[in-house]
N, C-alpha and C positions, 0 to 999 in steps of 0.2 A: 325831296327828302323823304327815306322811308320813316314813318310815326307808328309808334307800338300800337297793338290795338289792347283793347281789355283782353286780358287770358292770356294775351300773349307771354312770351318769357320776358324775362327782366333781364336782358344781359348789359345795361348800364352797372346793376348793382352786384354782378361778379367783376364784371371789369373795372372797376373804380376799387378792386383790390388788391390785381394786377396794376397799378396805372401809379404807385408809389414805390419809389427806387429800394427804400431799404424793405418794404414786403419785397419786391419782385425779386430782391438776391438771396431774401430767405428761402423762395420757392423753388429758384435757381438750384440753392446748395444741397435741397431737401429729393432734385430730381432723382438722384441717386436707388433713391427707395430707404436709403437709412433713418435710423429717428436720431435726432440730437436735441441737445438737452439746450435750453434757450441761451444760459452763458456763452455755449459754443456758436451759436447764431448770432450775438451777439455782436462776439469778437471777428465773425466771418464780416459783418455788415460794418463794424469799427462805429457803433453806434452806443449808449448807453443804457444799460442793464434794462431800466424805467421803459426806457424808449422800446427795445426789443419786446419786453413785455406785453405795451400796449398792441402793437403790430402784431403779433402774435394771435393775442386774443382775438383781434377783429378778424383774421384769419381765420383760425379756431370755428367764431362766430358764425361765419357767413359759408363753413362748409369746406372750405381747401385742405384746410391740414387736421389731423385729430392728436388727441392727446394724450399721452398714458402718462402715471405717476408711477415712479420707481423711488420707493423711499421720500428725500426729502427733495428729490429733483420729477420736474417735470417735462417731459420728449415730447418732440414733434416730430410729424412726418406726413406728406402726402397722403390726402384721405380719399383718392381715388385716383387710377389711373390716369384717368379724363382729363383731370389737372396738369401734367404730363405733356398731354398730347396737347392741348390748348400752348401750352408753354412752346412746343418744338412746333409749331404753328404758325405764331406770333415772332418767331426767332429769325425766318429768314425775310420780313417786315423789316426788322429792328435796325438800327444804326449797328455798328460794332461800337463798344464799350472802349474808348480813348486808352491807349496803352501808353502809358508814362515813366516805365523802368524796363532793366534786361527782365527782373525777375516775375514784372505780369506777361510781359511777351513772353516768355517762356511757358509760365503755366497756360496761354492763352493757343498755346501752340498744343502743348499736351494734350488740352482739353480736344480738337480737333482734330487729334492724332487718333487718340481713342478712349471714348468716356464711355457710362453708363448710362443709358436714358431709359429711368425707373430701375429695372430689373436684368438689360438683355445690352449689347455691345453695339455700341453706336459710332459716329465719326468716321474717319476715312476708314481706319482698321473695318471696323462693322461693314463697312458699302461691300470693302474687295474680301472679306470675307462672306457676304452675301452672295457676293456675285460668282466665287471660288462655287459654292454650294450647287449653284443653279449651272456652273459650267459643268460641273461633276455629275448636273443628272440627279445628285441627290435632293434637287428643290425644283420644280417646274412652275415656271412664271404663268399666273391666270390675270384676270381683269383689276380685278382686288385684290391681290397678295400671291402665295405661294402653294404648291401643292407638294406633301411627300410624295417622292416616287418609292415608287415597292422596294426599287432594289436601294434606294434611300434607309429606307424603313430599317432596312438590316444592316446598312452602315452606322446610320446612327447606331444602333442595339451594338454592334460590335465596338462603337467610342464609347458608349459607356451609360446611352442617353434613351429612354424609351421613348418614341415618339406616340403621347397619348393621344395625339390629334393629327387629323389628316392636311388640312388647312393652315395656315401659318400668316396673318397678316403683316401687313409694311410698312414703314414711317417714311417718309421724305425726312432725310439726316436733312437740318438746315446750314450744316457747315460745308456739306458734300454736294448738297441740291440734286440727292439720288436717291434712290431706297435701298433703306437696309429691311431684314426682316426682324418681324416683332412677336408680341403674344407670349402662350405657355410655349412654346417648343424654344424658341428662340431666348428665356429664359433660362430650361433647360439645358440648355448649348453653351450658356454663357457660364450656369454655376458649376456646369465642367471645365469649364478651362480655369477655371478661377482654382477647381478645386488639383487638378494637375499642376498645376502652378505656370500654366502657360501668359496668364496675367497677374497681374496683381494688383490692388489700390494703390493709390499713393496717400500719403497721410492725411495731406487735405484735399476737399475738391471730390469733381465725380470721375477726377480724369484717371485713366487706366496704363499700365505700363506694361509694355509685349516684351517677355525675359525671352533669353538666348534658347530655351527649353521650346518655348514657344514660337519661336521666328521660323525652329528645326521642324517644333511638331506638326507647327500650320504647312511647311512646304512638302515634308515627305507625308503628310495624312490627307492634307485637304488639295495639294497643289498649288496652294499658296506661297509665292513669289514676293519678296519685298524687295528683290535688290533692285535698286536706282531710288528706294527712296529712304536711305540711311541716313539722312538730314534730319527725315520727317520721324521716323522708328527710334523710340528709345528703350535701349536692350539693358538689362539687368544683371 
């Protein structure tokens, strides 16, 4: 049995924050990158006002999420990336989460389909759009993550996207058991399509939905291909 030594880190007392179901779906909801407002965390966890609160604070407390006041309501959200990445980590560990109706299977499929993890496109969408990238020459696979390629550099500029960084790192998607790409570029890339309208949120959730604009945009810009997986793609 490895035993901490003095100085070492404490990761009993971040993980014993992770290690209770209605935190862990707070942190879940919150991967998105957005801040909501604790009634709405609440009602995501179907737990009691009191109860969110307390959860909340020990959160707050111990570093994961920060807090800002807007008026008489007070937001949460992700107080560092790191929190994130621990989370999509820890996720292909986990059990899957028991599906008991059509309507969680369905969001559980969305989710899978194509979500946000923190800021940039993740799930199956994210992988074959990563891998489009790296087919096209415009992203070249190194040890750790991604490299722009030059003639990259000008594709992105002509989509619409500066590429302020040369380097580009990677997540192992835990739904995919693949890498997508991460970081500022891959941020970038994502609040473009967001802002074309090639995706969109869905009202709740992190899950993301690829419109008919975007199935077009991804295939004649990127060489992105979705057909044979029309089960999985939900078009808008």
């Amino acid at each position: 049995m490895i035993e901490a030594q003095d100085g070492d880190t404490n990761i009993a007392a971040v993980a014993s924050l992770f290690a209770d179901p209605t935190r862990a779906e707070f942190l879940i909801a919150l991967c998105d990158g957005r801040s909501l407002p604790a009634g709405e965390l609440a009602r995501i966890a179907r737990v009691a006002p009191s109860t969110a609160s307390s959860h909340l604070a020990q959160l707050a407390e111990g570093g994961l999420l920060s807090v800002e006041s807007w008026g008489r309501h007070r937001y949460f959200r992700i107080a560092d990336p790191g929190v994130v990445r621990a989370i999509e980590a820890l996720a292909p560990l986990a059990p899957a989460t028991p599906v008991r109706s059509l309507r969680q299977s369905q969001a559980a499929e969305a989710v899978r389909f194509a979500r946000t993890c923190y800021d940039h496109l993740a799930g199956f969408l994210g992988v074959r759009f990563t891998q489009s990238l790296v087919e096209r020459r415009i992203l070249a696979e190194t040890d750790d993550g991604y490299e722009v390629t030059p003639e990259g550099a000008e594709f992105l500029r002509d989509f619409g996207v500066e590429p302020r960084v040369r380097f580009t790192p990677r997540h192992v998607d835990w739904s995919e058991r693949r890498h997508h790409f991460a970081g500022p570029l891959a941020k970038a890339v994502t609040a473009r399509l967001f802002e074309l309208g090639w995706i969109v949120r869905l009202p709740k959730g992190r899950a993301v939905r690829l419109t008919r604009a975007g199935r077009k945009g991804l295939r004649e810009k990127f060489g992105l291909s979705l057909s044979g997986v029309e089960g999985r793609a939900q078009d808008l």
